[in-house]
C-alpha positions as a Python dict, from the first residue, in 0.01 Angstrom:
ca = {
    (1, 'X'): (0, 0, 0),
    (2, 'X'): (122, 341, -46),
    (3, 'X'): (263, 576, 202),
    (4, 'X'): (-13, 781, 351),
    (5, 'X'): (-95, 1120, 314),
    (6, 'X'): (-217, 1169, 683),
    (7, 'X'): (-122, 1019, 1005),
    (8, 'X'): (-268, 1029, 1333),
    (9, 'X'): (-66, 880, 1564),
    (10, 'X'): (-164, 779, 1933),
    (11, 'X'): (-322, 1147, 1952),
    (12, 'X'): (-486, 1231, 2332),
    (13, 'X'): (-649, 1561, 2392),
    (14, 'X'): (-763, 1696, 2712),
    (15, 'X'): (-951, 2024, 2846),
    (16, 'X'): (-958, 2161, 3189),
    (17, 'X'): (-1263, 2025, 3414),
    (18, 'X'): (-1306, 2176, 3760),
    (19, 'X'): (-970, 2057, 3930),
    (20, 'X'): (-888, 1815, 3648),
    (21, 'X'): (-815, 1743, 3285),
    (22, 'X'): (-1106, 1565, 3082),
    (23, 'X'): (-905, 1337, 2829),
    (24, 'X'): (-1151, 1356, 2507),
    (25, 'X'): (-944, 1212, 2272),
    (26, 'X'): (-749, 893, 2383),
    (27, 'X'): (-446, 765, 2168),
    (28, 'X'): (-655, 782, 1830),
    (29, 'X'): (-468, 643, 1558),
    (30, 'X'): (-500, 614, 1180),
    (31, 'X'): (-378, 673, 837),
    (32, 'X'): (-575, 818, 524),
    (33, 'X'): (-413, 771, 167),
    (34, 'X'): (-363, 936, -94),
    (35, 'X'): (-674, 955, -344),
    (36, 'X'): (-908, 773, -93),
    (37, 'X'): (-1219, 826, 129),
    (38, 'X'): (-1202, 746, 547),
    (39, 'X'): (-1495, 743, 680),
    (40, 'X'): (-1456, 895, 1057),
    (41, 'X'): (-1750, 744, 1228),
    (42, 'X'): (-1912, 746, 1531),
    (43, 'X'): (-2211, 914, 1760),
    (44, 'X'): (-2227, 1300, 1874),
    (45, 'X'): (-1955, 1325, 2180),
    (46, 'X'): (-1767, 1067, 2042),
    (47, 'X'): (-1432, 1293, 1936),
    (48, 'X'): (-1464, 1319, 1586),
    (49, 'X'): (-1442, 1701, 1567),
    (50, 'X'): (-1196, 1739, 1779),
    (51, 'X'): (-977, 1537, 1589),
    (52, 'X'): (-1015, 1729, 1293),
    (53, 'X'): (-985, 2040, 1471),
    (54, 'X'): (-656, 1931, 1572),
    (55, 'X'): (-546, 1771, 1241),
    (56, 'X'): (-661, 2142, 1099),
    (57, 'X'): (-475, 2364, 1356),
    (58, 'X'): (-824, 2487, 1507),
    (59, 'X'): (-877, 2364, 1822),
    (60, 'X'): (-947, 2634, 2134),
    (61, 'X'): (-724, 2806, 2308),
    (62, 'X'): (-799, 2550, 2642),
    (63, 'X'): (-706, 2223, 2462),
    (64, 'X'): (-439, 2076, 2571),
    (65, 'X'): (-258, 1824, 2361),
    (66, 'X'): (-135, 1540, 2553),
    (67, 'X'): (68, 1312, 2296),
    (68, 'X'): (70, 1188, 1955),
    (69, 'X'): (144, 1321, 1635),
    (70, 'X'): (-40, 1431, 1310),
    (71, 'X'): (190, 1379, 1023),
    (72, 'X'): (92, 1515, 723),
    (73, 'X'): (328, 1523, 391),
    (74, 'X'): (601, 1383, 623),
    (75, 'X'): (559, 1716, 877),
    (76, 'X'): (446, 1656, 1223),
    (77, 'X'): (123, 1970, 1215),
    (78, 'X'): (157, 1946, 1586),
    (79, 'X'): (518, 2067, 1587),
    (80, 'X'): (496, 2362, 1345),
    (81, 'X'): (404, 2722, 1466),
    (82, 'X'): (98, 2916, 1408),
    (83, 'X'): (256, 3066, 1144),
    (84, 'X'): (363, 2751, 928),
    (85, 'X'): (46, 2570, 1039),
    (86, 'X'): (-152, 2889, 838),
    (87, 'X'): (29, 2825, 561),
    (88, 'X'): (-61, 2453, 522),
    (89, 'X'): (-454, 2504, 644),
    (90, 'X'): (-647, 2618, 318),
    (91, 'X'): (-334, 2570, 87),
    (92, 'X'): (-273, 2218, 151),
    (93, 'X'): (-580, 2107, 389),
    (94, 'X'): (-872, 2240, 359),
    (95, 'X'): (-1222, 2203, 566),
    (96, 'X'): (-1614, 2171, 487),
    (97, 'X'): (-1772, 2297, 847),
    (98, 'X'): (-2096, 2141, 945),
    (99, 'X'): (-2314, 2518, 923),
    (100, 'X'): (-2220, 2689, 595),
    (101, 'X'): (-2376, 3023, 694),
    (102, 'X'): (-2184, 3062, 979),
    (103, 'X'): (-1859, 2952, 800),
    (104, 'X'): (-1927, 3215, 517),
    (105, 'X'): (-1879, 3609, 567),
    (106, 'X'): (-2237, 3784, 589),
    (107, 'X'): (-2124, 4093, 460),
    (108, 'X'): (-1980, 4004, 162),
    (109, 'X'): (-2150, 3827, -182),
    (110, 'X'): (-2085, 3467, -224),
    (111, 'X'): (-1854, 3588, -552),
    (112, 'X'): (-1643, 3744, -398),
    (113, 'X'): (-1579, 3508, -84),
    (114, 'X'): (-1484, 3262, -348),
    (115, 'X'): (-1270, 3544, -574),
    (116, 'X'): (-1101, 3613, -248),
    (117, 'X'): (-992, 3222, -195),
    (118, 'X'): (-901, 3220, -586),
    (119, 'X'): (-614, 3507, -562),
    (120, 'X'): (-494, 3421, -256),
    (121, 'X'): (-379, 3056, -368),
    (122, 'X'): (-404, 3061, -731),
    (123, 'X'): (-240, 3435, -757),
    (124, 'X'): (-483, 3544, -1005),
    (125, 'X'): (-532, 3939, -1099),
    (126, 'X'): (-878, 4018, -906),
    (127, 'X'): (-1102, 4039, -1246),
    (128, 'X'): (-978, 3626, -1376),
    (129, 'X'): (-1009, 3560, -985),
    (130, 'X'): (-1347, 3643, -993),
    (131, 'X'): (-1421, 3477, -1341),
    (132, 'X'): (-1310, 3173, -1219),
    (133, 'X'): (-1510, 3221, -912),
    (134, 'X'): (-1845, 3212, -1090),
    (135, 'X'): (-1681, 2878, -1293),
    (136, 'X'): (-1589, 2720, -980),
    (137, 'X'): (-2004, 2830, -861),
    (138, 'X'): (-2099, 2649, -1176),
    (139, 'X'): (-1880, 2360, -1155),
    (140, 'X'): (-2014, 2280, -779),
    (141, 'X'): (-2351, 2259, -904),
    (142, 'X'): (-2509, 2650, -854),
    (143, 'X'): (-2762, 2743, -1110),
    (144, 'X'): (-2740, 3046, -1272),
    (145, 'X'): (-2381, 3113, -1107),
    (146, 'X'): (-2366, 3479, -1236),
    (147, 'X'): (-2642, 3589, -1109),
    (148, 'X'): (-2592, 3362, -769),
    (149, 'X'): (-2211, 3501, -692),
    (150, 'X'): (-2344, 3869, -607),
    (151, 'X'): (-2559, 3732, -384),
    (152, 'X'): (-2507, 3751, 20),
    (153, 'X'): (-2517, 3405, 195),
    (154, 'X'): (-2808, 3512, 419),
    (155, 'X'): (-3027, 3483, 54),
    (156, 'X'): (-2869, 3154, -37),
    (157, 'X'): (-3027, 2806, 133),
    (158, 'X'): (-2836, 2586, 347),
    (159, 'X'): (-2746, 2362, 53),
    (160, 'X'): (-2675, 2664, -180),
    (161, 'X'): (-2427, 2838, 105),
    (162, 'X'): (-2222, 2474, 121),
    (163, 'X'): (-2160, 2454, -223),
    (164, 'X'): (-2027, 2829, -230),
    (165, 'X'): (-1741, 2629, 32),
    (166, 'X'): (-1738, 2350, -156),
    (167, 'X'): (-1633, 2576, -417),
    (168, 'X'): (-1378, 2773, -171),
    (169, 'X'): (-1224, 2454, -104),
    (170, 'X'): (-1195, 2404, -486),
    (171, 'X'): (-1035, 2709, -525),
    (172, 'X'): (-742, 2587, -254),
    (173, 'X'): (-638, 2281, -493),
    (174, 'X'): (-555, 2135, -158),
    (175, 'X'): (-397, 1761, -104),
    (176, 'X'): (-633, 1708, 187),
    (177, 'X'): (-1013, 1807, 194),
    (178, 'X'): (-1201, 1746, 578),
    (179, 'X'): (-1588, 1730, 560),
    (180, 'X'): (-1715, 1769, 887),
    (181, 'X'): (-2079, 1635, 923),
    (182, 'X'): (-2109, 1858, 604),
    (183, 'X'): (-2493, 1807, 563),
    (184, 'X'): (-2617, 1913, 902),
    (185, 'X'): (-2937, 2062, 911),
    (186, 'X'): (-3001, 2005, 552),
    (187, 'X'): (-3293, 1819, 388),
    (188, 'X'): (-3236, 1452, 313),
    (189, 'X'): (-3283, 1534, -31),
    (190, 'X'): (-3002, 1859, -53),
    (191, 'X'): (-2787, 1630, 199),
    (192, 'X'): (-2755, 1319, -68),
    (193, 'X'): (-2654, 1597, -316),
    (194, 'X'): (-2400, 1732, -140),
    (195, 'X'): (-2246, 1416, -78),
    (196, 'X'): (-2287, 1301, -432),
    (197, 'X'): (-2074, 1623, -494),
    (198, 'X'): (-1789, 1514, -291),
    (199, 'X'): (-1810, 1185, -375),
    (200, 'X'): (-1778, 1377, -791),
    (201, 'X'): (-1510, 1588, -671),
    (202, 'X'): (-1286, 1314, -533),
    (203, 'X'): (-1338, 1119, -837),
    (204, 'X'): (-1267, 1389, -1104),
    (205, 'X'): (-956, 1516, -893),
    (206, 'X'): (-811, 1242, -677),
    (207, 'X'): (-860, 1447, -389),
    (208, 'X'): (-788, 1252, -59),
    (209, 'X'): (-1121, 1315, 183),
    (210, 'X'): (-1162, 1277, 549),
    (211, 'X'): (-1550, 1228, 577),
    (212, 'X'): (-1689, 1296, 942),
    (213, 'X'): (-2017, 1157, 984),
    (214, 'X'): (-2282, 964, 1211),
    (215, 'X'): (-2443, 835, 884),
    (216, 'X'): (-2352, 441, 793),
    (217, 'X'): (-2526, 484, 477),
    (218, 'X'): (-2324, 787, 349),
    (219, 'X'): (-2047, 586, 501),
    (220, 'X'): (-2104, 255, 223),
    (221, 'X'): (-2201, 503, -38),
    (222, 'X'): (-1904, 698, -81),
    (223, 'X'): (-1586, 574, 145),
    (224, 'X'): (-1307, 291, 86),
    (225, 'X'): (-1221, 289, 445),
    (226, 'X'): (-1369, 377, 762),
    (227, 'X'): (-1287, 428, 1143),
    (228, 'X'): (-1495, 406, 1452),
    (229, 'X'): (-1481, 605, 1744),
    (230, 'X'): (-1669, 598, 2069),
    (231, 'X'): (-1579, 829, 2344),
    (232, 'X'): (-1245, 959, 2225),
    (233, 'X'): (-1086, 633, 2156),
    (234, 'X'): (-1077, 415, 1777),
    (235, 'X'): (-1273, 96, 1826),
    (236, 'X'): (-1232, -46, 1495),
    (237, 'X'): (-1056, 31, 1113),
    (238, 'X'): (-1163, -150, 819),
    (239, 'X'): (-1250, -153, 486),
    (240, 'X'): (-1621, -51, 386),
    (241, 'X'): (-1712, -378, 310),
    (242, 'X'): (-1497, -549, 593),
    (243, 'X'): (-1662, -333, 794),
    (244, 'X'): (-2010, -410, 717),
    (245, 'X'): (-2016, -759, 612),
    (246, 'X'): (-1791, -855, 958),
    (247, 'X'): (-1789, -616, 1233),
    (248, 'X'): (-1546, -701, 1511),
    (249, 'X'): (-1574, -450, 1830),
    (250, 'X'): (-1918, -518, 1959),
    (251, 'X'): (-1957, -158, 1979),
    (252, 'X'): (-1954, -182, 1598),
    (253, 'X'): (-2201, -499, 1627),
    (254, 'X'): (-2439, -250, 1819),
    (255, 'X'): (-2415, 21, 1578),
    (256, 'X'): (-2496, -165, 1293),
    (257, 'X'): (-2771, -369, 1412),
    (258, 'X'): (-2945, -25, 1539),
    (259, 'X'): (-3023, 34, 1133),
    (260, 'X'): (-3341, -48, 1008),
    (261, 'X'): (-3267, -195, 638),
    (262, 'X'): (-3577, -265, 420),
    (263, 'X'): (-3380, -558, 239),
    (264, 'X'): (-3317, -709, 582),
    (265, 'X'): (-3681, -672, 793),
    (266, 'X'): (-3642, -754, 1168),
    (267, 'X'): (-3773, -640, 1504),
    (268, 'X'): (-3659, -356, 1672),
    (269, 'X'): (-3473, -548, 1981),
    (270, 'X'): (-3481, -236, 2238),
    (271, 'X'): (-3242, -452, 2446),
    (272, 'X'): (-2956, -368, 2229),
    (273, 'X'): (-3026, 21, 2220),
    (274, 'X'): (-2739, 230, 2296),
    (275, 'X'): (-2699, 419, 2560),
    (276, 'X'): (-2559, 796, 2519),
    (277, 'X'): (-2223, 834, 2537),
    (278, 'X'): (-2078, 829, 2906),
    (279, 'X'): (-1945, 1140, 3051),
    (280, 'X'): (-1664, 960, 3248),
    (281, 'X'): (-1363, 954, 3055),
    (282, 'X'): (-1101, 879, 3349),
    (283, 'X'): (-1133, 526, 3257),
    (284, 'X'): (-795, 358, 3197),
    (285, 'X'): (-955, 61, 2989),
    (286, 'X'): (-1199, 64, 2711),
    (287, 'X'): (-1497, 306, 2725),
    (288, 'X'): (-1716, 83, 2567),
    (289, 'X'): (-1699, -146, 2854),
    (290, 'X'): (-2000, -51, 3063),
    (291, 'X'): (-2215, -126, 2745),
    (292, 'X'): (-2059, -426, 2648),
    (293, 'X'): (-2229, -747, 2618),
    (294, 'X'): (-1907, -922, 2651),
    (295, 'X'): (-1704, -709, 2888),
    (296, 'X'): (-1403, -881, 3124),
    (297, 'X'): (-1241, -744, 3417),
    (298, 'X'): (-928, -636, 3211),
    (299, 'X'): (-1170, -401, 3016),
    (300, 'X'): (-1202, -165, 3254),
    (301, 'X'): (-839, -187, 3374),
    (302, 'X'): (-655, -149, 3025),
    (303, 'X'): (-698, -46, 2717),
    (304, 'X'): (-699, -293, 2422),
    (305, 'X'): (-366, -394, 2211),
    (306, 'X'): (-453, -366, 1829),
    (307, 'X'): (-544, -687, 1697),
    (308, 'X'): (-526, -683, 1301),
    (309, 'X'): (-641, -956, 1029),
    (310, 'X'): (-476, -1020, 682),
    (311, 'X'): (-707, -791, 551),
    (312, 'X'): (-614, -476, 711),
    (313, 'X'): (-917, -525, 973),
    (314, 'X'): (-798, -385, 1269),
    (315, 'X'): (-1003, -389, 1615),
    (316, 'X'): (-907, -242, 2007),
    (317, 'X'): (-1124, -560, 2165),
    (318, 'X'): (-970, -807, 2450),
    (319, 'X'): (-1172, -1048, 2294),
    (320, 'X'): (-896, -1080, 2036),
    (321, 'X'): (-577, -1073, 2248),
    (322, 'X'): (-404, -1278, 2437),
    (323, 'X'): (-462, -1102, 2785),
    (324, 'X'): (-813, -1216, 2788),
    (325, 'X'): (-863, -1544, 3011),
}
């Protein structure tokens, strides 16, 4: 396989909490290639933000990095200063935030936003800058992109005003493109567009895509790979199908059965639901564990080795290492 593109590397996170540190992120690991699609998945509180806050240099001024590394382009991110770390964000990685309209300037036309991104990365006199804004308006999808790039996001829809950023992001050429939850608050209809779009643009560039999402669906539609988190730590990496034809981590198991599939009718077994995501995250062991069908003393007392198949199927269970009786 080639070298990847991205690294994550045994990255923890914490923030202040009363007298302590609240450890949100927990040694999350793994790669994304070059001219693929990882799937980030998991449930709201689960960490996935926050990762790509920190792969993207954005994280607030109260996080405190722990350990790890984020090695992008052979560069640990994590080691270069605000300054260099500007330089790569929007050049080099760029980011699709969950709520366009507060992503996008209000008080200037959607043109103009994208002109903006065109001359400060292609170096392009402000009149072709602004041409090739309203082709990069077109190319994302926009009807009647003329008339659309003088307008100010507040008159745009939510589906509209993310393919104005779609179209920013175009405008960076960059290596790496993070969509985080990029559909939120969209229609299912506008939200199966805008993924078909990003599924387009990775085809017709080779762009490499980080895809954040709760969705499973999106998740078989559009990714080669995918990674699960729950509570700040990875539970399981696979490929799609892997993934979905045998999952490994039970908290993977539990996920999947909770979708309803018309092909596959069954009864709703309420005995399986998930609970929300647990608040305590001073656990030294997994954080699955007080959910777990098959939980054993060490699971509360130590986190999981990696235990990976032939096929690149990689799980964090003690069910599949040699520690558990």
């Amino acid at each position: 396989m080639a070298e990847s593109l991205l690294r994550v590397e045994e990255l923890s996170l914490a923030f202040p909490h009363e007298e302590a540190t609240r450890r949100v992120l927990d040694q999350v690991s793994f790669d994304l290639y070059p001219n693929e699609v990882l799937g980030l998945v998991g449930e709201s509180g689960s960490g996935k933000t926050m990762t790509s806050l920190t792969i993207i240099g954005l994280l607030p001024s109260t996080a405190q990095v722990l350990g790890g590394h984020v090695w992008f382009d052979g560069r640990d991110l994590l080691a270069l200063s605000d300054r260099e770390m500007r330089a790569v964000r929007g050049a080099q990685i760029a980011m699709i935030f969950q709520n366009p309209l507060s992503a996008l300037n209000p008080l200037q036309r959607a043109g103009d936003q994208v002109a903006r991104a065109v001359r400060i990365h292609r170096q392009l006199p402000k009149d072709e800058a602004y041409d090739t804004a309203v082709v990069l308006l077109r190319q994302v999808g926009i009807p009647d992109a003329a008339s659309r790039a003088r307008a100010y996001p507040h008159q745009l829809s939510g589906g509209m005003a993310q393919r104005v950023l779609v179209a920013m992001m175009l405008a960076c050429q960059p290596a790496l493109l993070i969509a985080d939850e990029p559909t939120t608050g969209l229609d299912v209809t506008v939200q199966a567009q805008i993924f078909e779009l990003i599924k387009d643009i990775q085809t017709d560039t080779g762009a490499t895509v980080l895809l954040i999402t709760h969705d499973l669906g999106v998740v078989s539609e559009v990714c080669h790979r995918v990674a699960v988190m729950y509570a700040g730590q990875i539970m399981e990496r696979a490929p799609v199908e892997a993934l979905f034809e045998r999952p490994q981590h039970p908290y993977t198991e539990r996920l999947l059965s909770s979708i309803l599939r018309v092909d596959q009718p069954k009864e709703l077994d309420t005995t399986q639901a998930l609970l929300p995501i647990s608040l305590d995250y001073d656990t030294p062991g997994c954080r699955f564990a007080n959910q777990c069908p098959y939980v054993l003393a060490i699971c509360r007392e130590q986190r999981p080795a990696p235990h990976t198949t032939a096929q690149g199927h990689t799980v964090f269970c003690h069910k599949y290492t040699d520690e558990a009786p």
